[in-house]
N, CA, C, O and CB atoms as a CASP TS submission, in Angstrom:
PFRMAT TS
TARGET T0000
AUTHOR 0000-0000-0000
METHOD Language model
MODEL 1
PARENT N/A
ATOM      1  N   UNK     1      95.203  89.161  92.680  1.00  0.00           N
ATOM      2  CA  UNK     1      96.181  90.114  92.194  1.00  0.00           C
ATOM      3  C   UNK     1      95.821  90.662  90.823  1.00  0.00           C
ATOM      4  O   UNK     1      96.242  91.693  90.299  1.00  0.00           O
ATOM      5  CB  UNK     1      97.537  89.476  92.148  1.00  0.00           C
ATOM      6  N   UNK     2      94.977  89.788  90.353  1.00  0.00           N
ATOM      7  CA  UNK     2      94.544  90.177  88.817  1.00  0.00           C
ATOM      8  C   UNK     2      93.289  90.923  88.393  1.00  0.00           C
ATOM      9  O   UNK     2      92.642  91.120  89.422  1.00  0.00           O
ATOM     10  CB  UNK     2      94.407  88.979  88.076  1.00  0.00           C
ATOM     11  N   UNK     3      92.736  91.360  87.477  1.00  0.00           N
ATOM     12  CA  UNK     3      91.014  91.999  87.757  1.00  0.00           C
ATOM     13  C   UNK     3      90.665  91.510  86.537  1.00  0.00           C
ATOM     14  O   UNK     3      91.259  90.454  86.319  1.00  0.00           O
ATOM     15  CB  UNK     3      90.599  93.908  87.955  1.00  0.00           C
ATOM     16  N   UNK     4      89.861  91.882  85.548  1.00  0.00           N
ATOM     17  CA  UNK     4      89.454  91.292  84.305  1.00  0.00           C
ATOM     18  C   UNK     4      89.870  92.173  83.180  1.00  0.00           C
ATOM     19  O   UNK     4      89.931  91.844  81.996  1.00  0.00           O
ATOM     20  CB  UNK     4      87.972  91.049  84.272  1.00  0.00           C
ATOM     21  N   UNK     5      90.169  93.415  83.732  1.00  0.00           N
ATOM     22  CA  UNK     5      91.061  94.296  82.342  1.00  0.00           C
ATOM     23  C   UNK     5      92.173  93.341  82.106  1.00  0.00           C
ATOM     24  O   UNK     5      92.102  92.972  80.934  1.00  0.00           O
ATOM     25  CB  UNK     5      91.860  96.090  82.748  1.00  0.00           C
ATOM     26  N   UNK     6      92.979  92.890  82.605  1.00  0.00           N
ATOM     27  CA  UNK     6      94.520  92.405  82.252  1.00  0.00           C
ATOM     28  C   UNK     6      94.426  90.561  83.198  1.00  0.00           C
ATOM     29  O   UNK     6      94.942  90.140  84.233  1.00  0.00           O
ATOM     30  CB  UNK     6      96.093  93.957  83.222  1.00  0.00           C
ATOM     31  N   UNK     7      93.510  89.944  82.165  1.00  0.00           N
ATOM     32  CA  UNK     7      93.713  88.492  82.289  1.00  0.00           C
ATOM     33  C   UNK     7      94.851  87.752  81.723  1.00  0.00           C
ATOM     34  O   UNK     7      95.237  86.647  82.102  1.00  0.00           O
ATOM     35  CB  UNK     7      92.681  87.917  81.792  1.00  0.00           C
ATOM     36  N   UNK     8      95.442  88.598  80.606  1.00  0.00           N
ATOM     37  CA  UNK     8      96.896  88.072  80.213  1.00  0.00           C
ATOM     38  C   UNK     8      97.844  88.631  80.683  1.00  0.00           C
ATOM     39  O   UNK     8      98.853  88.292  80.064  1.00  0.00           O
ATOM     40  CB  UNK     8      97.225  88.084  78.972  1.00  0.00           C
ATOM     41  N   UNK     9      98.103  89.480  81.642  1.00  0.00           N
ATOM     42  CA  UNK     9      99.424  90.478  82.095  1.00  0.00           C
ATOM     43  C   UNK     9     100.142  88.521  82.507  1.00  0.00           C
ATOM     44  O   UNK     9      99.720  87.468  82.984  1.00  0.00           O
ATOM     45  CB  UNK     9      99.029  92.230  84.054  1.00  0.00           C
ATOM     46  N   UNK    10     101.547  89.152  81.856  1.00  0.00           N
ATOM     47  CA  UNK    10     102.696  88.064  82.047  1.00  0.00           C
ATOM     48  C   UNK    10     103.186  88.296  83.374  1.00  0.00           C
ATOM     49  O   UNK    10     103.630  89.418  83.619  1.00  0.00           O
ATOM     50  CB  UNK    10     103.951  88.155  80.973  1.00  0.00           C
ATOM     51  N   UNK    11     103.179  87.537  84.152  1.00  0.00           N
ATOM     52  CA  UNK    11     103.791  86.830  85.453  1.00  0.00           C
ATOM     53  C   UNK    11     105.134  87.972  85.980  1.00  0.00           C
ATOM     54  O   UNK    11     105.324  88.675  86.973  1.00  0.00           O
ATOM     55  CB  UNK    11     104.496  84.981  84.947  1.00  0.00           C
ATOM     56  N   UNK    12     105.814  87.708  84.819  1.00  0.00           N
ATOM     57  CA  UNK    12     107.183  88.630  84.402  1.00  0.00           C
ATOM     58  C   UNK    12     106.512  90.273  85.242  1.00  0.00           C
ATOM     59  O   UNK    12     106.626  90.710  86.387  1.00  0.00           O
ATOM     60  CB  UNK    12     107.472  88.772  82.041  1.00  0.00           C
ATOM     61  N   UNK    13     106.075  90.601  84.456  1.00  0.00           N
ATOM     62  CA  UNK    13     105.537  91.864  84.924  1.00  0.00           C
ATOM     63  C   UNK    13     105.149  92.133  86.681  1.00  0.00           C
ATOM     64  O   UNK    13     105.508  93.114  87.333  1.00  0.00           O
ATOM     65  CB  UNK    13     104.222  91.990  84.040  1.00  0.00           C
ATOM     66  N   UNK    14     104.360  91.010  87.165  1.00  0.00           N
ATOM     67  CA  UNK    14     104.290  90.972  88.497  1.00  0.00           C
ATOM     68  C   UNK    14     105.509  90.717  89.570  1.00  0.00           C
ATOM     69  O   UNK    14     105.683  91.306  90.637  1.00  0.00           O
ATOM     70  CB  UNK    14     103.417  90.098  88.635  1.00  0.00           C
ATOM     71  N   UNK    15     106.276  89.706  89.005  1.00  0.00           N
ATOM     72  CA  UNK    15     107.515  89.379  89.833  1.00  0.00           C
ATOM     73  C   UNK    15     108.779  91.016  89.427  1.00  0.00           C
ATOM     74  O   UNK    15     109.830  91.302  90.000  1.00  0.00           O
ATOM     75  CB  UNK    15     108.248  87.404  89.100  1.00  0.00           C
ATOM     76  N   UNK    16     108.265  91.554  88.572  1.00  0.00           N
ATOM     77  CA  UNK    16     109.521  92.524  88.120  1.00  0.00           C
ATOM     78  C   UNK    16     109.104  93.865  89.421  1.00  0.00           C
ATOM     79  O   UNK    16     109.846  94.548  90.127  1.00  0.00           O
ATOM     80  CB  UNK    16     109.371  93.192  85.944  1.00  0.00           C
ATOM     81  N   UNK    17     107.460  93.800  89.284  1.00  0.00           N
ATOM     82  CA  UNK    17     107.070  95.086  90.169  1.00  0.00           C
ATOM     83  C   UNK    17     107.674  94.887  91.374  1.00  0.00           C
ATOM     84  O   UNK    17     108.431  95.673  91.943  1.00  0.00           O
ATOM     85  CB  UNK    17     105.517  95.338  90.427  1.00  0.00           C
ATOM     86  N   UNK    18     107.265  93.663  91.797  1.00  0.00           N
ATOM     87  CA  UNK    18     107.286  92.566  93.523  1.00  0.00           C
ATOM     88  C   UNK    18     109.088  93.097  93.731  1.00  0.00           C
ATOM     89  O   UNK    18     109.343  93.851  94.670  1.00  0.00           O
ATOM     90  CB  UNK    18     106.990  89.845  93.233  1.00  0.00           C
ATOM     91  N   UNK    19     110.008  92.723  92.972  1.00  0.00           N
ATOM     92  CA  UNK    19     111.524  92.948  93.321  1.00  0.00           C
ATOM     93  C   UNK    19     111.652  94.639  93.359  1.00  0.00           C
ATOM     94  O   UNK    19     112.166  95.010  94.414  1.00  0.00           O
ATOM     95  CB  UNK    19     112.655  92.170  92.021  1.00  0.00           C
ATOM     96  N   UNK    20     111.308  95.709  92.467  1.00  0.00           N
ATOM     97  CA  UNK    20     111.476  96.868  92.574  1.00  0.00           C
ATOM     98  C   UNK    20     110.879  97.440  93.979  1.00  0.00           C
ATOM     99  O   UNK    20     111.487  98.271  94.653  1.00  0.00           O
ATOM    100  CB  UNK    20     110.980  97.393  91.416  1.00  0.00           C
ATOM    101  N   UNK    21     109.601  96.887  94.342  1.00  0.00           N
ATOM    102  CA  UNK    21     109.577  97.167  96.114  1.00  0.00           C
ATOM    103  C   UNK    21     110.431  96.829  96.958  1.00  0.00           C
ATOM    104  O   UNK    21     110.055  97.052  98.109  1.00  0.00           O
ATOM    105  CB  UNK    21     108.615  96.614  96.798  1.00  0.00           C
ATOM    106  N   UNK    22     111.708  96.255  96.844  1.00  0.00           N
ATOM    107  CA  UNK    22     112.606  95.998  97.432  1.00  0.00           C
ATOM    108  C   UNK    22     113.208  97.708  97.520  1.00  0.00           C
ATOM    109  O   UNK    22     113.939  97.841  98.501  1.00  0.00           O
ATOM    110  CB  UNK    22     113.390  94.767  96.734  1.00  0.00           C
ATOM    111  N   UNK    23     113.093  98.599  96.957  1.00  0.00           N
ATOM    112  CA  UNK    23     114.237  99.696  96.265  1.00  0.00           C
ATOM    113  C   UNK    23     113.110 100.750  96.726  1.00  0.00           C
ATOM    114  O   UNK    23     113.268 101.588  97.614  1.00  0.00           O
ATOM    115  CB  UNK    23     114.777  99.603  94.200  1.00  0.00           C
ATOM    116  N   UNK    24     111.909 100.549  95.941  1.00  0.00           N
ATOM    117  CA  UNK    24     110.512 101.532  96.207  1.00  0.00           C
ATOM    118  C   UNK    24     109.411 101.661  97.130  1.00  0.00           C
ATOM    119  O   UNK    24     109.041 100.586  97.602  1.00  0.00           O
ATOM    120  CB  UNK    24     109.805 101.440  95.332  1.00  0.00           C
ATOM    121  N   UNK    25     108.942 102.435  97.418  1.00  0.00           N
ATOM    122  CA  UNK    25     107.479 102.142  97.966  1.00  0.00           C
ATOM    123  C   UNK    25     106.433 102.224  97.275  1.00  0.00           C
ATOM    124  O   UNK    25     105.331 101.901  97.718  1.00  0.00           O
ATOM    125  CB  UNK    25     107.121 102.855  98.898  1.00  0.00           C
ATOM    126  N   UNK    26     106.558 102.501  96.536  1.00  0.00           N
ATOM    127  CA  UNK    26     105.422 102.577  95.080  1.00  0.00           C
ATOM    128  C   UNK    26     106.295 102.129  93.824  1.00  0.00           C
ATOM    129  O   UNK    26     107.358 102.585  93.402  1.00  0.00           O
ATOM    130  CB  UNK    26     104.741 104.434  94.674  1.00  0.00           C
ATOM    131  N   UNK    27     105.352 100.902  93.287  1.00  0.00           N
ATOM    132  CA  UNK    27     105.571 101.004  91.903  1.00  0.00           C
ATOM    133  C   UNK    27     104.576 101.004  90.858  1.00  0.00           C
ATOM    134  O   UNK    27     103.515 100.596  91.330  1.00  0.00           O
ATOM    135  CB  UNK    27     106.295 100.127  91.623  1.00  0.00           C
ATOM    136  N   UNK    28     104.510 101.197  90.038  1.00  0.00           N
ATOM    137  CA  UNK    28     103.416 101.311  88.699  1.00  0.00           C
ATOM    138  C   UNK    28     104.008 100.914  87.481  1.00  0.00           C
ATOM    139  O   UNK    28     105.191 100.898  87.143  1.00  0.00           O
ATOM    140  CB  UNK    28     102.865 102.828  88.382  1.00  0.00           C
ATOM    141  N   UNK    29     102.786 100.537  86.771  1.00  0.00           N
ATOM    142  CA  UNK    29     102.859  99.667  85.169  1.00  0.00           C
ATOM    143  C   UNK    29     101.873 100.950  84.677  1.00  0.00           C
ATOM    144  O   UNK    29     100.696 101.109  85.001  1.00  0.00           O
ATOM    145  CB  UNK    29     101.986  97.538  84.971  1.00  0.00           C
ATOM    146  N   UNK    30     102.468 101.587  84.036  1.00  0.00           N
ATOM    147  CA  UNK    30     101.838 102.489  83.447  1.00  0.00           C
ATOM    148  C   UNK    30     101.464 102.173  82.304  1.00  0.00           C
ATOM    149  O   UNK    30     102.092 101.284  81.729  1.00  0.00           O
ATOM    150  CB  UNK    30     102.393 103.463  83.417  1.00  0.00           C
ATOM    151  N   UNK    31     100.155 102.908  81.539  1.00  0.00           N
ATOM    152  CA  UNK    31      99.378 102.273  80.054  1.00  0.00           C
ATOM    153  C   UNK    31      99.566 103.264  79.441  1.00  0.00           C
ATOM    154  O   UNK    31      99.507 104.387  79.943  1.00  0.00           O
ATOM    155  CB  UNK    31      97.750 101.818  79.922  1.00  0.00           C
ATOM    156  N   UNK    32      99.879 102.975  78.007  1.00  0.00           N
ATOM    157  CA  UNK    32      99.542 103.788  77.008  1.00  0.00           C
ATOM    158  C   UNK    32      98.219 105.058  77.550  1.00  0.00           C
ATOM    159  O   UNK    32      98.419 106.263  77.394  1.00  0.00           O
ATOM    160  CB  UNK    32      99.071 102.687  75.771  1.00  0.00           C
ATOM    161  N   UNK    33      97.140 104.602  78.069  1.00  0.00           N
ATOM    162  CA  UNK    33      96.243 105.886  77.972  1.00  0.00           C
ATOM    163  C   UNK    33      96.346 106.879  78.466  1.00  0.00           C
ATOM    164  O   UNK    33      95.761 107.946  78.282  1.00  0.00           O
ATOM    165  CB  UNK    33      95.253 105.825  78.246  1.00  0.00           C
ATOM    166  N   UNK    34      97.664 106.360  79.615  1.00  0.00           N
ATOM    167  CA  UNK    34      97.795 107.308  80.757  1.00  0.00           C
ATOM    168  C   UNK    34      97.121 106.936  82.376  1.00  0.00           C
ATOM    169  O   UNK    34      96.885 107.567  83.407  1.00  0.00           O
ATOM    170  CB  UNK    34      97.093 108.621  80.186  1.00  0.00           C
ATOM    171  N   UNK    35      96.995 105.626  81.920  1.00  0.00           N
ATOM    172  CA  UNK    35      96.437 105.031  83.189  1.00  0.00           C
ATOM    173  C   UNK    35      97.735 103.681  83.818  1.00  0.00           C
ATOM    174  O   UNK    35      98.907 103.443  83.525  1.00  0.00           O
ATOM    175  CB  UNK    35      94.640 104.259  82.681  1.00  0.00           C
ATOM    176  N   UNK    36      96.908 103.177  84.615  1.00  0.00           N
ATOM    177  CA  UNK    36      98.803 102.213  84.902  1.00  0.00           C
ATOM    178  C   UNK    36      97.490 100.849  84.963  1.00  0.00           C
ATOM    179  O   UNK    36      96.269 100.968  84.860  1.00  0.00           O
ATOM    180  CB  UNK    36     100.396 102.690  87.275  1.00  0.00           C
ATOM    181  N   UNK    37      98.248  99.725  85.147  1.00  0.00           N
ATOM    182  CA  UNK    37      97.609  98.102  85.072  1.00  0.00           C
ATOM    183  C   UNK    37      98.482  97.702  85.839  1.00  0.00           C
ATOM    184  O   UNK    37      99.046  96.707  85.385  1.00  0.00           O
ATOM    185  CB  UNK    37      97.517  97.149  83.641  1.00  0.00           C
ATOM    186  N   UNK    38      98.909  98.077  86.947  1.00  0.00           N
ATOM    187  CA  UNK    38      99.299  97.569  88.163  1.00  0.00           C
ATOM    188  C   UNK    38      99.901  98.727  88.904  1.00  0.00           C
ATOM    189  O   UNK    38     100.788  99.470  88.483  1.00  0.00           O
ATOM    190  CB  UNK    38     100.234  96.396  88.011  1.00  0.00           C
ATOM    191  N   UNK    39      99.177  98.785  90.292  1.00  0.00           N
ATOM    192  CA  UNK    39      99.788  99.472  91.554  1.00  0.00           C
ATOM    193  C   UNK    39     100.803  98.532  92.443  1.00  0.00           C
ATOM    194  O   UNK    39     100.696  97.307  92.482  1.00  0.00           O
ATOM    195  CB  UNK    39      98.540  99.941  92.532  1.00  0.00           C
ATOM    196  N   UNK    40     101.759  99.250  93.119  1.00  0.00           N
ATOM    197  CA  UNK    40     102.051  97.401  93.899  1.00  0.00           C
ATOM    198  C   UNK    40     102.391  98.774  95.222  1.00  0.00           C
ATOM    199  O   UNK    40     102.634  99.934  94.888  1.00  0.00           O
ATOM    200  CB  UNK    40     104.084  95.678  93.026  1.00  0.00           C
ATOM    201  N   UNK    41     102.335  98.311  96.682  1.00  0.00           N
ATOM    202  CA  UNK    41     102.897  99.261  97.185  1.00  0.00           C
ATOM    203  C   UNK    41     103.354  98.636  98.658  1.00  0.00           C
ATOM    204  O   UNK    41     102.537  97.923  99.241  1.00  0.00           O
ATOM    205  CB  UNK    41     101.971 100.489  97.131  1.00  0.00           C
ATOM    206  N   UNK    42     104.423  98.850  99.159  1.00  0.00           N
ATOM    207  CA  UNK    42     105.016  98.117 100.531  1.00  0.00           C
ATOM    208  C   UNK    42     104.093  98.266 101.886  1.00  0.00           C
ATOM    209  O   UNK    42     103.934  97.288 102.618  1.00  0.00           O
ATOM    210  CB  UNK    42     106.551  98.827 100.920  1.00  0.00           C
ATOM    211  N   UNK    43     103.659  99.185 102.100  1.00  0.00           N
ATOM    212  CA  UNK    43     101.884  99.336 102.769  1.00  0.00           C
ATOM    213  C   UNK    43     101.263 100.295 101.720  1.00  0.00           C
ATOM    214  O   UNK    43     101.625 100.989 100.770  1.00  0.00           O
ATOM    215  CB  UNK    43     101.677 100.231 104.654  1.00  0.00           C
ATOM    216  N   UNK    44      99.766  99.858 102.618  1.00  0.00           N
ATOM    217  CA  UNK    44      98.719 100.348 101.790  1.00  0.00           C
ATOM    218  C   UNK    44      98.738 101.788 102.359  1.00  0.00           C
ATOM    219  O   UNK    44      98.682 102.056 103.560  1.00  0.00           O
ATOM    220  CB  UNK    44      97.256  99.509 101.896  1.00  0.00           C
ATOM    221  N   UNK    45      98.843 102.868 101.132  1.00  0.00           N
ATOM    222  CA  UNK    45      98.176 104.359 101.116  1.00  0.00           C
ATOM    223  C   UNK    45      97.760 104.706 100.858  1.00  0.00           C
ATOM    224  O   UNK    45      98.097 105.512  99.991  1.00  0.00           O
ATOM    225  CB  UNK    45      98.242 105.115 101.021  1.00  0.00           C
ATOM    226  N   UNK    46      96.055 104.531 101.382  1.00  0.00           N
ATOM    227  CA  UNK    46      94.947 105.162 100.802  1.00  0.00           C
ATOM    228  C   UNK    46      94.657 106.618 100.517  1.00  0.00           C
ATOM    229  O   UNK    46      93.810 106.920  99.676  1.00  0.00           O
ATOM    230  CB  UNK    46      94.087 104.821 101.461  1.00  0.00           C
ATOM    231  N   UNK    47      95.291 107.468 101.147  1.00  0.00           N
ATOM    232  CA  UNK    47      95.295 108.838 100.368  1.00  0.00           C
ATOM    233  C   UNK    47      95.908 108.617  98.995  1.00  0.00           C
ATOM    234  O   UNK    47      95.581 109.443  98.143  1.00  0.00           O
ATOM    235  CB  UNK    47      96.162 110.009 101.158  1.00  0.00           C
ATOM    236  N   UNK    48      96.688 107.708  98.655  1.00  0.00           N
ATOM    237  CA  UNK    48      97.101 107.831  97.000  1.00  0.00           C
ATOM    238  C   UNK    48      96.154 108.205  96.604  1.00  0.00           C
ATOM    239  O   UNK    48      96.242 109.303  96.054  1.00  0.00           O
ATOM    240  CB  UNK    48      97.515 106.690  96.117  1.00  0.00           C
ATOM    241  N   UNK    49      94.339 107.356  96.654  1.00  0.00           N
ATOM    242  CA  UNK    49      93.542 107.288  95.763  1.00  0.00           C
ATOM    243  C   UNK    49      92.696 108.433  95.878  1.00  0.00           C
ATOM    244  O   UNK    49      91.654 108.594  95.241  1.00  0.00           O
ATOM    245  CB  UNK    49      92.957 106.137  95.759  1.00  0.00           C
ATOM    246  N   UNK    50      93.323 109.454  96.958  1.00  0.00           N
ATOM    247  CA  UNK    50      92.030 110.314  96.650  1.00  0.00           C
ATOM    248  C   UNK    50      92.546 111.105  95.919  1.00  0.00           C
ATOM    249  O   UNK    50      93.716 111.087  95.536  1.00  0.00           O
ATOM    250  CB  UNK    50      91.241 111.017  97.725  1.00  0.00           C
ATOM    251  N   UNK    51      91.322 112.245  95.533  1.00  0.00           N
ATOM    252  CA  UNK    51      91.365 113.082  94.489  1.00  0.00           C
ATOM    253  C   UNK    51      92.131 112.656  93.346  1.00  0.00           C
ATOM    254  O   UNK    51      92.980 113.503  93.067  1.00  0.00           O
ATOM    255  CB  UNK    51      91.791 114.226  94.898  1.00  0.00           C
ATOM    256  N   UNK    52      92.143 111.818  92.707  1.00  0.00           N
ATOM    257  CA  UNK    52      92.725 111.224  91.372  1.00  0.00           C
ATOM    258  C   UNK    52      91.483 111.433  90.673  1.00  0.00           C
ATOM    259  O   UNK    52      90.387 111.029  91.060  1.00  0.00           O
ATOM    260  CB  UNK    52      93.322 109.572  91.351  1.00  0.00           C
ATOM    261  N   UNK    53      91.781 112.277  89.314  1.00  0.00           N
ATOM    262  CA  UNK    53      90.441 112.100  88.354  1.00  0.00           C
ATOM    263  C   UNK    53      90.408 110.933  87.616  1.00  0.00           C
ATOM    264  O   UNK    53      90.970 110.790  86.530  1.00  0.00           O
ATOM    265  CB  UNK    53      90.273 113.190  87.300  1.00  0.00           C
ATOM    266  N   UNK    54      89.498 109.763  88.424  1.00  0.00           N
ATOM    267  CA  UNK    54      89.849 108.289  87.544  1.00  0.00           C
ATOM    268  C   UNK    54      89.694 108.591  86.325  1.00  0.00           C
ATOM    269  O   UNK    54      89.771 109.777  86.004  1.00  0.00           O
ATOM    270  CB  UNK    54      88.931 106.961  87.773  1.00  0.00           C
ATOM    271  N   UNK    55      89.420 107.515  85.282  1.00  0.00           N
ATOM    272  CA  UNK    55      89.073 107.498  83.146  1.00  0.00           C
ATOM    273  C   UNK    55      90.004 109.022  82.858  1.00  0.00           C
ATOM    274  O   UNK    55      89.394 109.741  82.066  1.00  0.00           O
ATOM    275  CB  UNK    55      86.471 107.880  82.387  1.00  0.00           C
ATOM    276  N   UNK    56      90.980 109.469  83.215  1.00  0.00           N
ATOM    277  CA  UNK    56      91.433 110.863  82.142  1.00  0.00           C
ATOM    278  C   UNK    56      93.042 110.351  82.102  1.00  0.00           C
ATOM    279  O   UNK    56      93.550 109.831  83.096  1.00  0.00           O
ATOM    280  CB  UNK    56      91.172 112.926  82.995  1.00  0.00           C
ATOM    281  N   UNK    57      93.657 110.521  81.062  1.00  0.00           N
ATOM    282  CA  UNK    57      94.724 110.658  80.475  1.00  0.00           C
ATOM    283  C   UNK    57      95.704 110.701  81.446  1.00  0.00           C
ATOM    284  O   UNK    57      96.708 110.058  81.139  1.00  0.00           O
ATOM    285  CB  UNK    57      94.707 111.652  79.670  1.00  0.00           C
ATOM    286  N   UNK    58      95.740 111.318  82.648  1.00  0.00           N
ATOM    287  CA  UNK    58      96.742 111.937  83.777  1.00  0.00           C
ATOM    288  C   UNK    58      96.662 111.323  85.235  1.00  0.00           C
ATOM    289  O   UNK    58      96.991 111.816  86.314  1.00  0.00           O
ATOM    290  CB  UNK    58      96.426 113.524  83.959  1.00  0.00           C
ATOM    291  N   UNK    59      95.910 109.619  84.800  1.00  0.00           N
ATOM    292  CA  UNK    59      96.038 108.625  86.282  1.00  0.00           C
ATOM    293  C   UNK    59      97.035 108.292  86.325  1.00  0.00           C
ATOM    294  O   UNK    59      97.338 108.192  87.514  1.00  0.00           O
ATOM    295  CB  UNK    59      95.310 107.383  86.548  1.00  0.00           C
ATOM    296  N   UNK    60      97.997 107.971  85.574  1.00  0.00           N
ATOM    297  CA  UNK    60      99.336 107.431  86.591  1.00  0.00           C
ATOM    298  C   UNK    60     100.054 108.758  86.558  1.00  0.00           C
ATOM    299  O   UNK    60     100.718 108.926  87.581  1.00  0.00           O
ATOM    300  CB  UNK    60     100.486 105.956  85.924  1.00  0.00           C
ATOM    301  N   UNK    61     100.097 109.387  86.011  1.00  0.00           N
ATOM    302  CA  UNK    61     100.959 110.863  86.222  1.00  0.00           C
ATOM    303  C   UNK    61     100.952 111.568  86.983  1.00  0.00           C
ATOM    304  O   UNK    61     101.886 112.332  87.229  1.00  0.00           O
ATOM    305  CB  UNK    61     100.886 111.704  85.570  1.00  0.00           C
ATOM    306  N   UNK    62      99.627 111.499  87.720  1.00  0.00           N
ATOM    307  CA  UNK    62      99.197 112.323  89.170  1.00  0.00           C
ATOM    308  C   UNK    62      99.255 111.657  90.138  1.00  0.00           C
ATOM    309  O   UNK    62      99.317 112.188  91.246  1.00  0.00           O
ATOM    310  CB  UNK    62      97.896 112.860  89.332  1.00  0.00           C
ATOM    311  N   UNK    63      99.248 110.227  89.967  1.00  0.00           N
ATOM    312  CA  UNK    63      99.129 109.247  90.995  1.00  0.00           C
ATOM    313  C   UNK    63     100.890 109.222  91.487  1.00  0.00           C
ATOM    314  O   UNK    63     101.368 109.234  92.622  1.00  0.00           O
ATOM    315  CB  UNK    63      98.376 107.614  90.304  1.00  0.00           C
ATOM    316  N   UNK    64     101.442 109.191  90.401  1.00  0.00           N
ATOM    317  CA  UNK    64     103.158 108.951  90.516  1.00  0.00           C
ATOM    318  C   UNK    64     103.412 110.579  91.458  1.00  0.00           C
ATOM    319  O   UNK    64     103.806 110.626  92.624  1.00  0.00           O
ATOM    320  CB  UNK    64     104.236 108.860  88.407  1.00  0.00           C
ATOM    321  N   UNK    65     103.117 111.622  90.716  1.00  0.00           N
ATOM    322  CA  UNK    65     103.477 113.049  91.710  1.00  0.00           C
ATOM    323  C   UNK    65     102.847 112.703  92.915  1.00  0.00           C
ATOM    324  O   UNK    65     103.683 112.787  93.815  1.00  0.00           O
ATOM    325  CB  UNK    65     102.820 114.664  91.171  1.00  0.00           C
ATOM    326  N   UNK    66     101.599 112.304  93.402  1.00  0.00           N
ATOM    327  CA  UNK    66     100.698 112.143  94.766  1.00  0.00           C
ATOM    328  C   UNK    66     101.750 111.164  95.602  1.00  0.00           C
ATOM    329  O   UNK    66     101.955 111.350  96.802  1.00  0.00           O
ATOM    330  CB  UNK    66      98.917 111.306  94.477  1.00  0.00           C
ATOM    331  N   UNK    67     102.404 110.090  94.841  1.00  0.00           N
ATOM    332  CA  UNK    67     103.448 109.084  95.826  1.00  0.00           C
ATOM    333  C   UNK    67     104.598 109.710  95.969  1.00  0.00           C
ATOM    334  O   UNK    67     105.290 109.188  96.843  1.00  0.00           O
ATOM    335  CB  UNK    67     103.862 107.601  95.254  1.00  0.00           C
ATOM    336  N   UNK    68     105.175 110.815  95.347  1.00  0.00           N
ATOM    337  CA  UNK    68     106.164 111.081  95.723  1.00  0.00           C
ATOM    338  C   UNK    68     106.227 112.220  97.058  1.00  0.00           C
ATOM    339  O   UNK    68     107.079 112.423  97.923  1.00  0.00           O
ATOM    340  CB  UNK    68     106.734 111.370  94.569  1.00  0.00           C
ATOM    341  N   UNK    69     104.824 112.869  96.747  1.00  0.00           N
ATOM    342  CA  UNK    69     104.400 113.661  98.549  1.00  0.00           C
ATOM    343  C   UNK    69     104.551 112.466  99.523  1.00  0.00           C
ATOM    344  O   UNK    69     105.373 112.504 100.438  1.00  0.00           O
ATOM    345  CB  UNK    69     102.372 114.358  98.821  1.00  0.00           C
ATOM    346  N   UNK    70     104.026 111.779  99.383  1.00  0.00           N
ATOM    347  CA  UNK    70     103.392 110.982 100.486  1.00  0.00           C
ATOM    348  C   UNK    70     104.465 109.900 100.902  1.00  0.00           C
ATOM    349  O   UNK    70     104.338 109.244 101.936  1.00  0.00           O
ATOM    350  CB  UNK    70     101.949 110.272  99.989  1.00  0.00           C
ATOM    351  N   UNK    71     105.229 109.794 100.278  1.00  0.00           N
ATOM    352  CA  UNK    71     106.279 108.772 100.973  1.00  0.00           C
ATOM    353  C   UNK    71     107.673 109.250 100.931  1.00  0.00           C
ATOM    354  O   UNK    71     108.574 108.572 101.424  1.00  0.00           O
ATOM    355  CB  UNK    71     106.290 107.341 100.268  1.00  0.00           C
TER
END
């Protein structure tokens, strides 16, 4: 569940995403850069990931508009 960017993300954070899929089909931890440090999603939708310009300022912002087409 973890990768090596975010070896300290608090537990808290995972169990908070895990309950909001109760409500969502997508949720996100969005970063300061404009990127997010956690996807969580009730099935997997691999069109989320296409055409996303990964490393730019506007990954979770486009990713969040792309989930709201798609589900």
């Amino acid at each position: 569940m973890l990768d090596s960017d975010t070896p300290n993300l608090p537990s808290d954070h995972i169990k908070e995403a895990l309950s909001r899929l109760d409500e969502a089909d997508v949720v996100l931890g969005p970063c300061d850069d404009g990127g997010y440090y956690l996807i969580g999603m009730r099935s997997f939708i691999p069109e989320l990931f296409i055409g996303i310009p990964w490393s730019t300022s506007r990954v979770a912002e486009l990713t969040i508009m792309k989930a709201q087409k798609l589900v």
